[in-house]
N, C-alpha and C positions, 0 to 999 in steps of 0.2 A: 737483646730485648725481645719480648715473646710476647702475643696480644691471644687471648683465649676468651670467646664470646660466648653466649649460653643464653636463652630464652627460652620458655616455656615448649618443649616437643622438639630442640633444636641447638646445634653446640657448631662454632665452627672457630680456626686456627690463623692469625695470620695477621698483617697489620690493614686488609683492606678485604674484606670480605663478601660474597654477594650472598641474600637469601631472602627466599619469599615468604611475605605475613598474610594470614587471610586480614580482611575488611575489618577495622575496629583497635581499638588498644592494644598494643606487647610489650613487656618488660623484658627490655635488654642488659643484660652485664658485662661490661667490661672490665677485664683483670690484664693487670700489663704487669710482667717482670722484666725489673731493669739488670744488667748485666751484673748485679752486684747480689741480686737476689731476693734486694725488696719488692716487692707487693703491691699496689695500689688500685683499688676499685671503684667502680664508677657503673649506677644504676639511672637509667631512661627510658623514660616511653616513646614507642612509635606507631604511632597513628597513621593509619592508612584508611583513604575514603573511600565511599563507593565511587566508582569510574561509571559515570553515564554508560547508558545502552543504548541501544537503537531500539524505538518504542512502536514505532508505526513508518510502512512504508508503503508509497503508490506512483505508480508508472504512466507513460504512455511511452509510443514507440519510440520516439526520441532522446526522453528527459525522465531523470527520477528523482523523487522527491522524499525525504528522508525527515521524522522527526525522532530526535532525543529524548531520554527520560527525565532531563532537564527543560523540556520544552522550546528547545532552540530547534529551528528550521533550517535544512541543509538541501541543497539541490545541486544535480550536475544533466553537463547533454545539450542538447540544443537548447537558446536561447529564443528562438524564432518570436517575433513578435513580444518578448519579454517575460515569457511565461515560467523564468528562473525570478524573474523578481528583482536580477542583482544589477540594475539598473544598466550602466554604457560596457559592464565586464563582455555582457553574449556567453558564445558558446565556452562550454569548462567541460575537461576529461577528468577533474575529480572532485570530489564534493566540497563545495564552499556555503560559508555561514549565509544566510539570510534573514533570517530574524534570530533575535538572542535569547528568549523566552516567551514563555505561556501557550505556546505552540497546544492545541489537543487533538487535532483531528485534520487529517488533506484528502484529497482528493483532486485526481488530474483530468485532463484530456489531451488531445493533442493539440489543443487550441490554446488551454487555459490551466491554472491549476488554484485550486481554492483550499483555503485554511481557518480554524476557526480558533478563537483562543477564550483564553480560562475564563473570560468576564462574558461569553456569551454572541463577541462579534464574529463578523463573516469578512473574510479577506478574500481578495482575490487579486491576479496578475495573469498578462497574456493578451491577446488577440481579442476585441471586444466589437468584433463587425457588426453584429446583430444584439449589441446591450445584454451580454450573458451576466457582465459585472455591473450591472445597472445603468441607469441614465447618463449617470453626470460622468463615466468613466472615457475614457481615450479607444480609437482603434486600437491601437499598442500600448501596453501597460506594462513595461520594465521594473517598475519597481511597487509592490505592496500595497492596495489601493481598500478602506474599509467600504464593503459591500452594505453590511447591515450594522446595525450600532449595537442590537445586542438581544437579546432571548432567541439566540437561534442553538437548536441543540444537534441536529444534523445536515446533512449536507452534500451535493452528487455534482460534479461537473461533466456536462457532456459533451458532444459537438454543437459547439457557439451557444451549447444554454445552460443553463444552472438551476437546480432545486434545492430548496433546503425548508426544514424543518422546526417550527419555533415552538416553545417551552410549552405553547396550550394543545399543540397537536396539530394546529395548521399547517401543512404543506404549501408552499407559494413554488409559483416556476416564472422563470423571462428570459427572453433571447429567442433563437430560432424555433420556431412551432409550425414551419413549412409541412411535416409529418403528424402533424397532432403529437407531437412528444412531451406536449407541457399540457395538453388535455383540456383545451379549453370549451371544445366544441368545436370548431375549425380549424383549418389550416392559415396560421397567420406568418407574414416574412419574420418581423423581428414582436416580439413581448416585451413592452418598456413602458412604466416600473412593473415591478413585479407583481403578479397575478395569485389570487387566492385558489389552490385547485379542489383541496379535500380538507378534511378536519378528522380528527383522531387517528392522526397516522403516527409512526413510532421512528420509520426508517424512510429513505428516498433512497434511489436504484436513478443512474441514470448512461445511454450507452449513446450509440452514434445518433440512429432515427429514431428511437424507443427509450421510453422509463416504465418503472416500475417500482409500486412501491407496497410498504407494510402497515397495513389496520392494527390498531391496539389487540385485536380478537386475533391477530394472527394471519387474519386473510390475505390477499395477494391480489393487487390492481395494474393493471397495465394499459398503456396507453401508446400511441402513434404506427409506426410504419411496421407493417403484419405481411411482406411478402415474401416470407420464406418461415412463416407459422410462430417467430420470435414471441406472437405475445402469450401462447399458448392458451389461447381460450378456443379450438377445435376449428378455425377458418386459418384463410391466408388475408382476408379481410381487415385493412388497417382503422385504427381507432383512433377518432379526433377527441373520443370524452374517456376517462378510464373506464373500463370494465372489471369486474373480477374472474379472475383467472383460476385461484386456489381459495378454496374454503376456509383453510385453518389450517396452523401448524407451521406456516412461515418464518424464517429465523433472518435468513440475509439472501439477496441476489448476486449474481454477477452477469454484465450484459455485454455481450458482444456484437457484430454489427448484425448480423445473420441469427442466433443462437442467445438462449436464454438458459443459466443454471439458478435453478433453488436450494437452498438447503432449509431442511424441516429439522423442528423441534426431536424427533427421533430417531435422526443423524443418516439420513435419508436423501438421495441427489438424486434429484429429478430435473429433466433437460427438455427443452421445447425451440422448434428450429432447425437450422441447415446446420444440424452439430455432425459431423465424422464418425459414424458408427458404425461401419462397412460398406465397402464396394456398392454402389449405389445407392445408398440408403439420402433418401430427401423430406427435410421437414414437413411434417403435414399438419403443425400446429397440438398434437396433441403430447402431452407431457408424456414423455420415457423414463424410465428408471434406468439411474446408472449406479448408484451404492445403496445395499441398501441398508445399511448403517454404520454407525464408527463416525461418521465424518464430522469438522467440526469447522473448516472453513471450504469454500471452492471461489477459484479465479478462471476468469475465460481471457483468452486470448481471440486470434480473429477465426482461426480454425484448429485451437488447440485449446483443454482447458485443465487442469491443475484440481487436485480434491486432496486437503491433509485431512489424517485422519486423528483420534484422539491417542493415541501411542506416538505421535507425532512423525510418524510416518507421512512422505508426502508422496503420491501419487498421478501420473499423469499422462495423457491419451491426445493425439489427433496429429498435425501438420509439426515436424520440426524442422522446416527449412533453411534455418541460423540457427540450429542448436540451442531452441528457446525450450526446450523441455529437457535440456542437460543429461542426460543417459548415454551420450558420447558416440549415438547409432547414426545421425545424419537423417538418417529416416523415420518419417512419423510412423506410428503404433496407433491402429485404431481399440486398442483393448487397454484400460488402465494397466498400470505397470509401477513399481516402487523404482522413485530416481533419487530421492536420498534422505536419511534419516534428522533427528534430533532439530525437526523445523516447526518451529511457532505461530510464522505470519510468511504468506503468501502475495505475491504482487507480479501479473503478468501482462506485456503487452503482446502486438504481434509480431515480434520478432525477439524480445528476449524478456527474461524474469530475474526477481529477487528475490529470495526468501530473509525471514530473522529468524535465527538457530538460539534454540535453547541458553547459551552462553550471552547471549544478544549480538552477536556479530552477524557482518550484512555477506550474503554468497549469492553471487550471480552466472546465468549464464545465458547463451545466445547473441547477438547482434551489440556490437560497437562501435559502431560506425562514426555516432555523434558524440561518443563519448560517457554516451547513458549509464555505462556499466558504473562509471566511477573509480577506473583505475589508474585513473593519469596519464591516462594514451588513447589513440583510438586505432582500433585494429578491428578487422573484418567481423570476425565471432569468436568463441566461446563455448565448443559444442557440449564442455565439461563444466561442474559447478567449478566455482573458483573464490577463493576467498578473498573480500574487498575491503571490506573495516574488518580487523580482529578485535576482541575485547579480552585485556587482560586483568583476570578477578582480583590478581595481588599484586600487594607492594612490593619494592625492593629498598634492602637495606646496600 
């Protein structure tokens, strides 16, 4: 008996066969000879789906937070105060489900981590000392708690506070404003309900004592703790109401506790703050130039920060203490430097990073302590990228 298969670009021999289909419809034939010489044939389709991707991802030091192209919600790492959401599980060394759809947008901290989904609401889970997830929420919130009911279009969680963004352009803040971080005009303990700060804003920025956010015009506002020149309006003087910082041309922020990155509309990074740029060099509030163009997303860590550029090259400068900027040297670089190619999305805390590569698979490196990496162990570090979810584009027959 002889088994001979054949599909479009592809022939293989045998009674058990392996072989890879792209995504979508193949027409398979089987022809079998039996020992006598007759013949018999048999024609089949085989369907092969897309395989979910990894579509968005965001960190803190401890835990990392993962969404699907399916829209389902994955987290791994410390569970501290319940900020996985997975309710009595706690701490996980590799990614588990948490919500199963509609997932569109996260955002962490180390306290908290917020999600927003397809109909407009605002989620949140974690640590709620100072009402970051509103009024009626818990100290500790382990599992999935709705923040807002719905027109919210973005969204920033920071230390103990939250901002987000609703469909008319209003910006709201609540939780800690001890640093004017939510911009109200003073320094208050906790913001509970939530506070009206600006109107035709587009984006919310938000980091440990400092936010920042984006004007429809593109301008750039900042607000709270200014001692180490983070908010980059030319003092070290902190801000209890926002101010504007940049004129025009703002695209996205990233805030670290110390240090402020921009990226502009003409692919341009500019830095303000105690950022790592040589042997003595100290914030003095006024914006630096560090690319001056190509770029198309940047991540800051606590003393290290991350810029891809549009060839998907990713790039990256400052503190590697856990191997959180993967280049495998142990030692920081204060000069950008290429640490690895064919990356999409970028996610850093201060002690290790994630990227999503071209293919959609998730590669990490630096600090494991709590398990953040997501590889089902926890081990010291990571000084090397390493692959953690693969994505495989084809089927098998």
């Amino acid at each position: 008996m002889s088994y001979a298969w054949s599909w479009t670009g592809g022939s293989a021999n045998g009674e058990i066969v392996r072989a890879d289909f792209d995504v979508g419809s193949t027409t398979v034939t089987l022809e079998v000879k039996d020992d006598e010489g007759e013949i018999s044939r048999d024609t089949f389709d085989v369907q092969v789906n897309p395989q979910e991707k990894i579509a968005a991802v965001s960190i803190s030091d401890a835990h990392s937070i993962i969404v699907m192209s399916d829209g389902s919600l994955w987290g791994t790492g410390s569970s501290d105060l319940g900020k996985l959401g997975n309710g009595p599980l706690g701490n996980r060394s590799s990614f588990d489900s948490i919500v199963s759809s509609t997932v569109t947008r996260i955002s962490t901290s180390a306290q908290t981590t917020l999600f927003l989904r397809n109909d407009g609401s605002l989620w949140g889970m974690g640590r709620d000392e100072y009402n970051a997830l509103g009024p009626e929420s818990r100290a500790a919130n382990n599992l999935p708690i709705e923040v807002v009911e719905s027109g919210v279009m973005h969204m920033a969680a920071g230390s103990d506070f939250s901002l987000y963004v609703t469909s008319n352009g209003t910006l709201w803040g609540m939780g800690n404003n001890a640093s004017g971080q939510i911009g109200l005009g003073s320094g208050t303990f906790s913001v509970s309900p939530a506070k009206e700060i600006a109107s035709s804003v587009s984006k919310a920025f938000a980091g440990t004592r400092h936010s920042m956010f984006i004007n429809n015009n593109g301008s750039l506002w900042a607000t709270g703790s200014n001692d180490r020149g983070q908010l980059g309006d030319g003092s070290k003087q902190s801000r209890f109401q926002p101010v504007q910082v940049i004129s025009s041309g703002a695209v996205s922020v990233t805030l670290s506790e110390n240090f402020s990155l921009v990226l502009k509309d003409d692919g341009s990074v500019w830095s303000a703050g105690d950022i790592i740029l040589g042997d003595g060099i100290e914030g003095s509030g006024e914006w630096v130039q560090l690319a001056e163009s190509g770029a198309v997303a940047v991540a800051a860590g606590f003393s290290h920060y991350f810029v891809l550029m549009d060839d998907h090259s990713l790039h990256a400068a400052g503190s590697n203490n856990s191997g959180q900027l993967g280049n495998g040297l142990g030692a920081g670089r204060f000069e950008l430097h290429k640490v690895l190619d064919d990356v999409t999305a970028i996610a850093t805390s201060a002690r290790h990073s994630l990227v999503i590569r071209k293919d959609g698979s998730l590669w990490g490196a630096g600090s494991n302590y709590s398990g953040q990496m997501g590889l089902g162990r926890q081990e010291s570090s990571y000084p090397l990228w390493t692959e953690i979810i693969s994505i495989d584009p084809h089927g098998a027959l």
